[in-house]
C-alpha positions in Angstrom: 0.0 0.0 0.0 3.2 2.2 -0.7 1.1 4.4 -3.5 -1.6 5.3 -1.2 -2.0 8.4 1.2 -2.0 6.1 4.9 -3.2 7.2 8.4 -3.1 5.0 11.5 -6.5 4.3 12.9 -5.7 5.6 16.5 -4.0 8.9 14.4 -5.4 12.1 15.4 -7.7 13.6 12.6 -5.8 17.6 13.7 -2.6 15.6 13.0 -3.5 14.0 9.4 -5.7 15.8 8.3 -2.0 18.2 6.6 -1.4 15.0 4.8 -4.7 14.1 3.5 -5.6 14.9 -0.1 -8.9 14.2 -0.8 -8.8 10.2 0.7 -6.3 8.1 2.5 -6.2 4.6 3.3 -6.9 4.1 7.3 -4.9 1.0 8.7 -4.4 -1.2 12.0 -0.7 -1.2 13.8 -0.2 -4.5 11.3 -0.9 -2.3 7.9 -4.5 -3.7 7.6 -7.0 -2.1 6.2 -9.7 -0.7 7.6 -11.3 2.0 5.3 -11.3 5.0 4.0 -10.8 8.9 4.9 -11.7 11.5 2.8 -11.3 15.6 3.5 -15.0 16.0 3.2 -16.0 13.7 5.5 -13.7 15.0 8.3 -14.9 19.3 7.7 -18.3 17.0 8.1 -17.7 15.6 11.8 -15.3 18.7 12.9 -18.5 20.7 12.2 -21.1 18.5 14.2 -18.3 18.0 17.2 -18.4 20.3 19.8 -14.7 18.6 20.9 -12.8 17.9 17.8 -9.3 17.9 19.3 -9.9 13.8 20.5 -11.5 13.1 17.1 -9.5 9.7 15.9 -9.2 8.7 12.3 -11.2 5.6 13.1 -14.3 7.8 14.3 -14.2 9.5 10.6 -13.5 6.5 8.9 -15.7 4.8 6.0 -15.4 0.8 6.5 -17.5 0.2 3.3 -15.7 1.9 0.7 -16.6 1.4 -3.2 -14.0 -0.2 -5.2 -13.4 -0.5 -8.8 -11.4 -2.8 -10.5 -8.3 -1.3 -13.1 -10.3 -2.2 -16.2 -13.8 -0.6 -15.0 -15.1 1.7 -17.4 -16.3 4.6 -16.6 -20.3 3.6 -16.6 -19.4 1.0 -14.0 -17.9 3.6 -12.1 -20.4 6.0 -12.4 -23.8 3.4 -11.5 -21.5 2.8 -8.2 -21.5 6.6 -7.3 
């Protein structure tokens, strides 16, 4: 997962969110993976958190992420979105 934007799951969002751009790749302490991130999800939960400075990237995190093969075109991609 070398090509991919990472964030640890216990990571605080004030810390990664200066790396993310646009998604990352949330993972265990063994490189698992767990789900996604994205920037807009995050400004989503820093705006309905009163306390944002605990917020972990697990709490943000989207564990059923959509997933397209390399040789999807782009209909399949867009009847997934």
């Amino acid at each position: 997962m070398t090509d991919v934007m990472k964030v640890a799951a216990d990571e605080l969002v004030v810390d990664a969110l200066p790396r993310l751009a646009g998604v990352g790749a949330v993972v265990d302490g063994n490189e698992r993976f767990l789900g996604t991130i994205t920037d807009a999800a995050v400004r989503r939960r820093l705006l309905a958190d009163d306390d944002w400075t605990a917020l972990r990237c697990a709490d943000v995190l989207d564990d059923e992420p959509v997933a397209v093969g390399p040789d999807a075109s782009e209909d399949d991609v867009r009847a997934l979105l």
